[in-house]
C-alpha positions in Angstrom: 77.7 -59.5 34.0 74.6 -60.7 33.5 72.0 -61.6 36.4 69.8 -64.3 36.4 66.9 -63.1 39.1 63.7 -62.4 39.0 62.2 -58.7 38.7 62.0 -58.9 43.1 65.3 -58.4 43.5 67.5 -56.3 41.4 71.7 -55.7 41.1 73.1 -52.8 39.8 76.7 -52.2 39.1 78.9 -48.9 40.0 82.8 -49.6 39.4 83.4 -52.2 41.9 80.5 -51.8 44.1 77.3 -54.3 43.2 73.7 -53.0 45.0 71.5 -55.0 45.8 67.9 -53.8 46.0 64.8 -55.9 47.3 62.4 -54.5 44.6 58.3 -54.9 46.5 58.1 -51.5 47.5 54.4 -51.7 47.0 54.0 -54.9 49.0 56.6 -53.6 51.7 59.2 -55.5 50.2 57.7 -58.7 52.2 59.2 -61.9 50.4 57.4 -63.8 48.6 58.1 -67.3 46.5 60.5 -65.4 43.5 62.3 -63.3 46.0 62.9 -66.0 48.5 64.5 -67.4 45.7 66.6 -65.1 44.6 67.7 -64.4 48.1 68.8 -67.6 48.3 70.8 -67.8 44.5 71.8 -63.7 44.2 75.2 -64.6 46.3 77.0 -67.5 44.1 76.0 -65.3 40.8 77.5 -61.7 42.6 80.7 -64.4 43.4 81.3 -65.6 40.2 81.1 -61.3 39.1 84.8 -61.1 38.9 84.4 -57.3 38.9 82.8 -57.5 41.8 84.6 -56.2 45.3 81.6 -54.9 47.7 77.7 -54.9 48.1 75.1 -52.9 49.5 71.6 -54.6 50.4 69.0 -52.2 50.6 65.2 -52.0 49.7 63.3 -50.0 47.5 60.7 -47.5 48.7 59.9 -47.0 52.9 60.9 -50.4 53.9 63.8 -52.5 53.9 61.8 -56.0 53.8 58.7 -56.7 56.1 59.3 -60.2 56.4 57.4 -63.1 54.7 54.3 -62.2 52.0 51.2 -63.3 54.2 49.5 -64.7 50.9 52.7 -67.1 50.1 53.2 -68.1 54.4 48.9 -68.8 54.7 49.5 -71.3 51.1 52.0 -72.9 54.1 49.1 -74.4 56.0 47.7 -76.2 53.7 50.5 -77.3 51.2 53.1 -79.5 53.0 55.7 -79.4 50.3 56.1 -75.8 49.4 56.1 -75.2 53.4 59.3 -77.6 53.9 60.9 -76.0 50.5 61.0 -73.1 51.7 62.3 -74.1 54.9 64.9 -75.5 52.6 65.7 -72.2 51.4 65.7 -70.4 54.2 68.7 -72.4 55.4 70.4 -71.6 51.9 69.7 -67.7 52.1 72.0 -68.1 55.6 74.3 -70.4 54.7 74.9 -68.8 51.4 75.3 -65.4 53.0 77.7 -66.8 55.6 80.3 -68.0 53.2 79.6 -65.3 50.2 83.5 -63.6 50.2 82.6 -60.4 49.7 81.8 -57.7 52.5 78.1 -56.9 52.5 77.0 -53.7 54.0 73.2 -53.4 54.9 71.1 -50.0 54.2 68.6 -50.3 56.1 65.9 -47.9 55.1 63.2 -48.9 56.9 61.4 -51.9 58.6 63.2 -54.8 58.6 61.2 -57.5 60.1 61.2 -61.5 60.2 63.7 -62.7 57.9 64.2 -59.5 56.4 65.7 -58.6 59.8 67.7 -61.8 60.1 69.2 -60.9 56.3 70.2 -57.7 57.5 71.9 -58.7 60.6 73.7 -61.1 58.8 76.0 -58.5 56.6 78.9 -57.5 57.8 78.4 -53.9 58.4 74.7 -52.8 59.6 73.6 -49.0 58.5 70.4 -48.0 59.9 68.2 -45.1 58.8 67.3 -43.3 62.2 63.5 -44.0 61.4 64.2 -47.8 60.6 63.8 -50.3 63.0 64.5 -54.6 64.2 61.5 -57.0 64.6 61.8 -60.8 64.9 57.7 -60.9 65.3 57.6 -64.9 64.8 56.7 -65.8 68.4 53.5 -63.4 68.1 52.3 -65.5 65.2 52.6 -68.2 66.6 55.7 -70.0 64.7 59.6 -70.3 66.8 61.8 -67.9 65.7 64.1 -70.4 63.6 65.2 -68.7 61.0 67.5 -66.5 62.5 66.7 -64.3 65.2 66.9 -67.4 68.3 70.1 -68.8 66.4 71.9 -65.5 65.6 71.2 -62.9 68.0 72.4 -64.1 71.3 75.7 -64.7 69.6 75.8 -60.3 69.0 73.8 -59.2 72.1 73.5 -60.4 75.6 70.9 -62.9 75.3 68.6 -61.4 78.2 68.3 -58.6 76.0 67.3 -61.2 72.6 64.7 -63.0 74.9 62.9 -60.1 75.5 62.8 -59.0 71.9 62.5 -62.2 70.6 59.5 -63.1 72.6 57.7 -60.3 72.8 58.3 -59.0 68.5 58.6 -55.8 69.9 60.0 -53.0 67.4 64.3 -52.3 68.4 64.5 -49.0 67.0 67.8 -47.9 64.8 69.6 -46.1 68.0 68.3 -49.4 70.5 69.7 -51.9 67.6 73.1 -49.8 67.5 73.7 -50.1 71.4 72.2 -53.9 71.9 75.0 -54.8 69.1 72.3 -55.6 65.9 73.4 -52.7 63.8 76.5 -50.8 63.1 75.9 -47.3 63.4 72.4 -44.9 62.4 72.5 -42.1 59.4 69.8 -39.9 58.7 67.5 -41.2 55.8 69.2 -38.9 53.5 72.2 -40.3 54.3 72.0 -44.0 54.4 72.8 -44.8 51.0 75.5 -42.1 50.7 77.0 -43.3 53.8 76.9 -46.8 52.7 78.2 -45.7 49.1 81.7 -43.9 51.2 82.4 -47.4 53.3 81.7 -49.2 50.3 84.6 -47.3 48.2 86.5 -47.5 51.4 86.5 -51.7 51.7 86.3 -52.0 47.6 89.9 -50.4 47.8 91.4 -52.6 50.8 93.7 -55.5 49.6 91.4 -58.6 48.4 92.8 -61.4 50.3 93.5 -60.1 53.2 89.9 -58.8 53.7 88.5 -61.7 52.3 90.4 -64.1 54.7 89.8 -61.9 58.2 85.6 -61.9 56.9 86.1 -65.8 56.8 87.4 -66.0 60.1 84.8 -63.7 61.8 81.9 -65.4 60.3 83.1 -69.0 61.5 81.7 -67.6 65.0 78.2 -67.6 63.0 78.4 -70.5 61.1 78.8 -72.4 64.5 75.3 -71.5 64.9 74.6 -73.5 61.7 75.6 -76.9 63.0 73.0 -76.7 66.3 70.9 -73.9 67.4 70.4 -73.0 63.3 69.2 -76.5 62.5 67.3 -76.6 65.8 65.6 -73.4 65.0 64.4 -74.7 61.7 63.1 -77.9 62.7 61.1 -76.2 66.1 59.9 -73.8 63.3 58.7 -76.6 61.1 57.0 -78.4 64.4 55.1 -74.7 65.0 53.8 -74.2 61.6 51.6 -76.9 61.6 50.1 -76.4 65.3 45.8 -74.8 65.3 47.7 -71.6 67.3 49.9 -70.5 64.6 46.8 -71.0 61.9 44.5 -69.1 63.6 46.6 -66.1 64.4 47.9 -66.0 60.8 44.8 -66.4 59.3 43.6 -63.5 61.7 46.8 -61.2 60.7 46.5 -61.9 56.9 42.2 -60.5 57.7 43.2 -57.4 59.6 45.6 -56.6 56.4 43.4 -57.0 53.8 40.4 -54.9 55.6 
């Protein structure tokens, strides 16, 4: 089958299993406007791969996704339209991931921060590198957390614990995310895709239905989230992206990058 994406975001095809790759590994992996995009159209076209029966989302180079491009989020400030489009989108990369069939098993090989961390915890199975870590940085910035970390992780980890990280961005690292209940298990980097390659084989030969239907019912516990504290999230994180405190401290992150 044939996938209509852009060059940001790759599939590859072995037997039954589809991979997914976030393709900036010279930028990071940090989404920009074409890989938002295709975060947010990749699942309906893998769907509709009749061949397909697993996928593995990883990221090319060190990093699994660093979160949003800081050249396409400063464009935010001033252009009103493209801010609440992507907002727009966000929303679709979650929902679409919540109700994709298929079992999704993250590799995550390196930072996965922002909404690359809320993609991540999203799959089904989490597979950390033991050198990868968790970041929901949003608060630091100056914007809410709506995209996923404040609506999703208190529903996998007690939410004293997701305060903490959520408030402060501090870094979980892999063997932290495995106990708070963000990721699966840890593999060493050599591993990770290996690893993820065995459990993939392992669900691609379990009977369709019947692990299509139990992966429906688990994820109506997320897609509860969808209804309140999701739409919530994004409309707090709407309110915060126009405020002087969030300019300034982006504006002031995108300097120290670039020196």
């Amino acid at each position: 089958m044939n996938y209509d994406l852009p060059p940001e975001l790759s599939v590859t095809a072995d037997g039954p299993i589809r991979t997914v790759c976030i393709n900036r590994p010279d930028d990071l992996n940090a989404i920009n406007r074409p890989l938002h995009w295709a975060l947010a159209n990749v699942w309906r076209q893998i769907a509709a791969d009749l061949d397909a029966k697993v996928v593995i989302l990883t990221g090319a180079g060190r990093a699994f996704s660093a979160g949003g491009d800081l050249d396409w989020i400063t464009s935010f400030l001033d252009d009103p339209v493209a801010r609440d489009e992507s907002i727009r989108e966000g929303a679709q990369i979650i929902e679409e991931m919540l109700r994709f069939p298929l079992p999704v098993i993250a590799a995550v090989n390196g930072a996965a921060v922002g909404l690359g961390g809320s993609i991540a915890v999203l799959c089904d199975v989490v597979l950390m590198s033991e050198t990868a870590y968790l970041a929901d940085p949003h608060v630091a910035v100056g914007l809410v957390a709506g995209d996923g970390g404040a609506a999703f992780w208190p529903l996998l980890t007690p939410i004293l614990r997701s305060r903490q990280y959520l408030y402060t961005g501090d870094r979980i690292p892999a063997a932290k995310a495995v106990e708070l209940g963000l990721a699966s298990e840890t593999s060493t980097p050599e591993e990770l895709l290996d690893d993820a390659h065995r459990l993939a084989a392992r669900l691609a030969a379990q009977p369709v239905e019947a692990l299509r239907g139990t992966k429906r019912v688990v994820n109506m516990y997320l897609s509860q989230a969808l209804g309140g504290p999701m739409q919530a999230g994004f409309a707090a994180e709407v309110v915060s992206m126009q405020s002087d405190e969030h300019r300034e401290r982006l504006l002031a992150l995108r300097a120290k990058a670039r020196r």
